[in-house]
PAZAMAR-219538 format. One record per residue (C-alpha): residue number from 0; x, y, z. Coordinates in steps of 0.001 Angstrom, whole numbers, plus 500000, padded with zeros to 6 digits. Layout:
residues N
<node num="NUM" x="X" y="Y" z="Z"/>
...
end
This chain:
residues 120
<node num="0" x="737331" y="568253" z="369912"/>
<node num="1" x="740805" y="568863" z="370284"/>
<node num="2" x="743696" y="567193" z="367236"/>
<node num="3" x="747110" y="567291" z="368335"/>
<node num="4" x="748070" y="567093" z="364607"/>
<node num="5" x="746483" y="566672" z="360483"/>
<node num="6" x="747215" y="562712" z="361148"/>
<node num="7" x="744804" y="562715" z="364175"/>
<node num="8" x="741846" y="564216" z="362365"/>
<node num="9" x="742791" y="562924" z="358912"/>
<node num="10" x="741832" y="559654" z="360766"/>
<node num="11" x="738078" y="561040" z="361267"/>
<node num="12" x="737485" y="561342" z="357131"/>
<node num="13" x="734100" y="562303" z="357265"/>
<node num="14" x="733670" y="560295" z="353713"/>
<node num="15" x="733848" y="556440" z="353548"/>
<node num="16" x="733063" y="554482" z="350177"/>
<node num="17" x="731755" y="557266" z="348753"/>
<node num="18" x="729413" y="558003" z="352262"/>
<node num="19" x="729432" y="560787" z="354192"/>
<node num="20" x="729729" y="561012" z="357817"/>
<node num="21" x="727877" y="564111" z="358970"/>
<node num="22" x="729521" y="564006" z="362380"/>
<node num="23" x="732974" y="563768" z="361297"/>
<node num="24" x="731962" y="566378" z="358505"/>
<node num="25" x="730879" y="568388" z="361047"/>
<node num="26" x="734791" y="568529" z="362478"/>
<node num="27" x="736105" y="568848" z="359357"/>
<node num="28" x="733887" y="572142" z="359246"/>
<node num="29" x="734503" y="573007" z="362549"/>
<node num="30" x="738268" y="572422" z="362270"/>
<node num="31" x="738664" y="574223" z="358726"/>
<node num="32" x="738560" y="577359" z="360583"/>
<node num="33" x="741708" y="576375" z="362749"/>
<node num="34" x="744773" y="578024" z="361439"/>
<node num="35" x="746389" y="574400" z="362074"/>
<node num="36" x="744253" y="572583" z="359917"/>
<node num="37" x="743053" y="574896" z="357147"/>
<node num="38" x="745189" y="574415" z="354536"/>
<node num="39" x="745112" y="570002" z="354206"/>
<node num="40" x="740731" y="570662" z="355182"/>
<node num="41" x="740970" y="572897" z="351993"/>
<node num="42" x="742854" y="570795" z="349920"/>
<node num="43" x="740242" y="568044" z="350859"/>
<node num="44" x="737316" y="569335" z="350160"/>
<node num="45" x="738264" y="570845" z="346965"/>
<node num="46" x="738650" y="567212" z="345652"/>
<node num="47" x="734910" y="567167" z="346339"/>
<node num="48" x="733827" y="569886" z="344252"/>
<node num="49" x="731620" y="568051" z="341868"/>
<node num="50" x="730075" y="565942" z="344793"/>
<node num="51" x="726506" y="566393" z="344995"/>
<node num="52" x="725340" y="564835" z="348135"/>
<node num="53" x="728427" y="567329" z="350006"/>
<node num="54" x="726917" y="570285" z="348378"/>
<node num="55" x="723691" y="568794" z="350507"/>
<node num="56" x="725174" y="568330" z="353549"/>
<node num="57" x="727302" y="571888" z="352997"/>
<node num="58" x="723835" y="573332" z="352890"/>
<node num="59" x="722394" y="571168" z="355900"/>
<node num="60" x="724577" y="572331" z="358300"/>
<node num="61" x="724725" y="576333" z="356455"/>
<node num="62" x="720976" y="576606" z="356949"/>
<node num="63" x="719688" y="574377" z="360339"/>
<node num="64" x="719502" y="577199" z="362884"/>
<node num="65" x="720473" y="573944" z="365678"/>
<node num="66" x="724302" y="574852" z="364146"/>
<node num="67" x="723212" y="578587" z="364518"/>
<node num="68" x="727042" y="579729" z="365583"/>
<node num="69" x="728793" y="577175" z="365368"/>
<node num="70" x="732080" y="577120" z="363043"/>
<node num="71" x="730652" y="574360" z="361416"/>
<node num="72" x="728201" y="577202" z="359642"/>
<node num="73" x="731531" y="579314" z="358458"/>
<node num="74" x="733208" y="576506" z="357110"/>
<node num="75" x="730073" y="575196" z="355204"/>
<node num="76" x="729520" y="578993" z="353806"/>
<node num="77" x="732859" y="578938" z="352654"/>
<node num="78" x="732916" y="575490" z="350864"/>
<node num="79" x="730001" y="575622" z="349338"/>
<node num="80" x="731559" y="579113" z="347463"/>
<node num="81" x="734568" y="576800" z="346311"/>
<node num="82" x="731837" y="574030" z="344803"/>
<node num="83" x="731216" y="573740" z="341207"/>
<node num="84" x="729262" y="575906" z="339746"/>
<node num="85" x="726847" y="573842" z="337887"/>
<node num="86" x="726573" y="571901" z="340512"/>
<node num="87" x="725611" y="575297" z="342618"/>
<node num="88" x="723009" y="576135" z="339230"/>
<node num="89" x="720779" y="573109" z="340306"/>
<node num="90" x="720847" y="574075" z="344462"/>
<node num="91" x="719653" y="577860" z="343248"/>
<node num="92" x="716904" y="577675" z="345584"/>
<node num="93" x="719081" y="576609" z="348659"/>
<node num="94" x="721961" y="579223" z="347379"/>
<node num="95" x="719391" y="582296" z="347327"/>
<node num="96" x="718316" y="581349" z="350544"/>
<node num="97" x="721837" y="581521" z="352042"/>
<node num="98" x="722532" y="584482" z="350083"/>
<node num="99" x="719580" y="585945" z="352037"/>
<node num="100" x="720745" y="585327" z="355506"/>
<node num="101" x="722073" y="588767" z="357232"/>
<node num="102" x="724967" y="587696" z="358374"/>
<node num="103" x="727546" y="588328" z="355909"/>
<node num="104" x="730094" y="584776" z="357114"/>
<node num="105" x="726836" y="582981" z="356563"/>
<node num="106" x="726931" y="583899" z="353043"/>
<node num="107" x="728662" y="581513" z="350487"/>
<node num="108" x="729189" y="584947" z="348800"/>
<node num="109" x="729120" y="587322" z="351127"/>
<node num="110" x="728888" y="590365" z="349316"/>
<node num="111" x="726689" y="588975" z="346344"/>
<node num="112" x="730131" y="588915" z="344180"/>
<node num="113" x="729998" y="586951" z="341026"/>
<node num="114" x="726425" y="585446" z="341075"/>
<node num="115" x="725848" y="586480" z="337211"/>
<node num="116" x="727058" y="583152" z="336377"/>
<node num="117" x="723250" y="581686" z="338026"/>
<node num="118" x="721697" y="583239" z="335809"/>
<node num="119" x="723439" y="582003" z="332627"/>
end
């Protein structure tokens, strides 16, 4: 989709009483990697840090091969780095297995920087 401006998309918050909407999600994703948009998406999200059920759906879209491509992948790679990390310690499993992936933009860390803190 196509926002003439951060009040079109704003209107599309993909969280409503505390639910998330995975489609609009999936254009906040998409979106975050818009030059336009990046900076408010970021500022979003990072109120969301602690939020368990995003951390899910971060991971949902990250490793379903149907979003195989798709921006949506990037952004969820690069929010799911910016999540708290205790919240990260208890989705090990799903982190590992993104860590594994050979792309390096699918990677929440792509170079394997900082993941001492896992282990701790």
């Amino acid at each position: 989709m196509q926002f003439k401006d951060w009040e079109e998309l704003k209107r599309l918050c993909p969280i409503t009483n505390g639910t998330w909407n995975k489609e609009f999600l999936y254009e906040y994703l998409v979106q975050s990697c818009n030059q336009n948009f990046s900076k408010q998406i970021e500022a979003f999200f990072l109120k969301y840090r602690n939020d368990e059920q995003l951390a899910d759906l971060l991971f949902s879209f990250l490793l379903d091969n149907d979003y195989d491509g798709s921006d949506s992948q990037m952004g969820a790679a690069y929010f799911i780095s910016k999540m708290d990390k205790q919240l990260l310690k208890g989705k090990k499993e799903l982190l590992l297995k993104a860590q594994k992936n050979e792309v390096h933009w699918k990677r929440p860390f792509p170079h394997d920087e900082h993941l001492e803190w896992l282990e701790k």
